[in-house]
C-alpha positions as CSV (number, residue, x, y, z in Angstrom):
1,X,-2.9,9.3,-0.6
2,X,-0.7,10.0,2.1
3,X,2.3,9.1,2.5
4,X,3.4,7.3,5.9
5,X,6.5,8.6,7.5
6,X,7.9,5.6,8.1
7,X,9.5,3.0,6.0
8,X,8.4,-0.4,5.2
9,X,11.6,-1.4,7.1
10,X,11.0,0.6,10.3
11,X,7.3,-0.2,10.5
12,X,8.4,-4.1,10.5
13,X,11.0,-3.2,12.9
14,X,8.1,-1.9,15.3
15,X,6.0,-4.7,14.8
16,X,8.7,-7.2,15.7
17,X,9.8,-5.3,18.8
18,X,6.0,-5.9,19.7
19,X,6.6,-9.5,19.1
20,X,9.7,-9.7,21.3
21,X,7.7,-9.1,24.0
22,X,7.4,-4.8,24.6
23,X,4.3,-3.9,25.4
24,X,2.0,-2.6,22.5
25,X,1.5,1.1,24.6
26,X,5.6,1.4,25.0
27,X,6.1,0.9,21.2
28,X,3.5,2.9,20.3
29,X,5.0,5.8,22.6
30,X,8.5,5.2,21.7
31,X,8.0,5.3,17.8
32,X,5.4,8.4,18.3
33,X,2.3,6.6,16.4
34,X,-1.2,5.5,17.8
35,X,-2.4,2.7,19.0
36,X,-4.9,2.5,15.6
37,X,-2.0,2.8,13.2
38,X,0.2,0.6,15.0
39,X,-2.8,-2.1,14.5
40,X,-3.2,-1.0,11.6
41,X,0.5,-1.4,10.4
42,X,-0.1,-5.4,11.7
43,X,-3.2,-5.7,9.7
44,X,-1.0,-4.7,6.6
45,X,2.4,-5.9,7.3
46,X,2.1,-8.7,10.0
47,X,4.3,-11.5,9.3
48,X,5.9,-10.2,6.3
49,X,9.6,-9.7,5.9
50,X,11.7,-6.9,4.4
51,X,11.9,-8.3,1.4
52,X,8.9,-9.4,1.1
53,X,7.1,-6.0,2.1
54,X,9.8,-4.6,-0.8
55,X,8.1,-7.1,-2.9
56,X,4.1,-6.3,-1.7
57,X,5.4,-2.2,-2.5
58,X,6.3,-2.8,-6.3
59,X,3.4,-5.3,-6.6
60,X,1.3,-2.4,-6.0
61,X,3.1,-0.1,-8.1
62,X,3.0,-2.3,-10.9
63,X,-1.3,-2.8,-10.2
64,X,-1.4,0.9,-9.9
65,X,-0.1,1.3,-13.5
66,X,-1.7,-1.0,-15.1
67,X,-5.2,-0.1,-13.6
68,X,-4.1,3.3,-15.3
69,X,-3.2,1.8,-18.8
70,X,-6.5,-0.3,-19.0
71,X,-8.5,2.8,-18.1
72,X,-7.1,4.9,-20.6
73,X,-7.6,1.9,-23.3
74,X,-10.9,1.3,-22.4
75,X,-11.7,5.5,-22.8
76,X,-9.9,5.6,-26.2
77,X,-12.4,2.4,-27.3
78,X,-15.4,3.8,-26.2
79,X,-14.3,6.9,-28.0
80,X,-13.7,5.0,-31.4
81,X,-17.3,3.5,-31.3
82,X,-18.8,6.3,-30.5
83,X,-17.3,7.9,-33.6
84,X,-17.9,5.2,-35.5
85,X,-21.7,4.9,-34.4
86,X,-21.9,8.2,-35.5
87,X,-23.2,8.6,-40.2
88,X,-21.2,11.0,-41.3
């Protein structure tokens, strides 16, 4: 996946300029991004804090590997009954 070149920090920044009252178009143009990402950077991250987008970031991390350890345990079972199934 891509990586975004901004920072939770600075995309929350940008949104809450937005919610000062600066038009969408001059943020979008002052911060070099589109319209669609700066919407999309709402979807994701409107209303949250700092701390709590730190929070949302390690929450995924955390998913992430244990998406990978259940994955790998559920390979190494199916390979143990299918060795097992097997009359040697």
């Amino acid at each position: 996946m891509k990586r975004s070149r901004f920072t939770e920090e600075q995309i929350i920044a940008m949104l809450k300029e937005q919610e000062a009252g600066m038009p969408t178009a001059d943020v979008c143009r002052k911060h070099g991004v589109s319209s669609a990402t700066f919407y999309k950077y709402k979807a994701k991250y409107g209303g949250l804090e700092v701390s709590d987008a730190r929070r949302l970031r390690a929450l995924e991390d955390e998913n992430g590997k244990l998406k990978k350890l259940l994955a790998e345990a559920m390979l190494d079972n199916a390979i143990l009954k299918d060795v097992a199934a097997k009359k040697w």
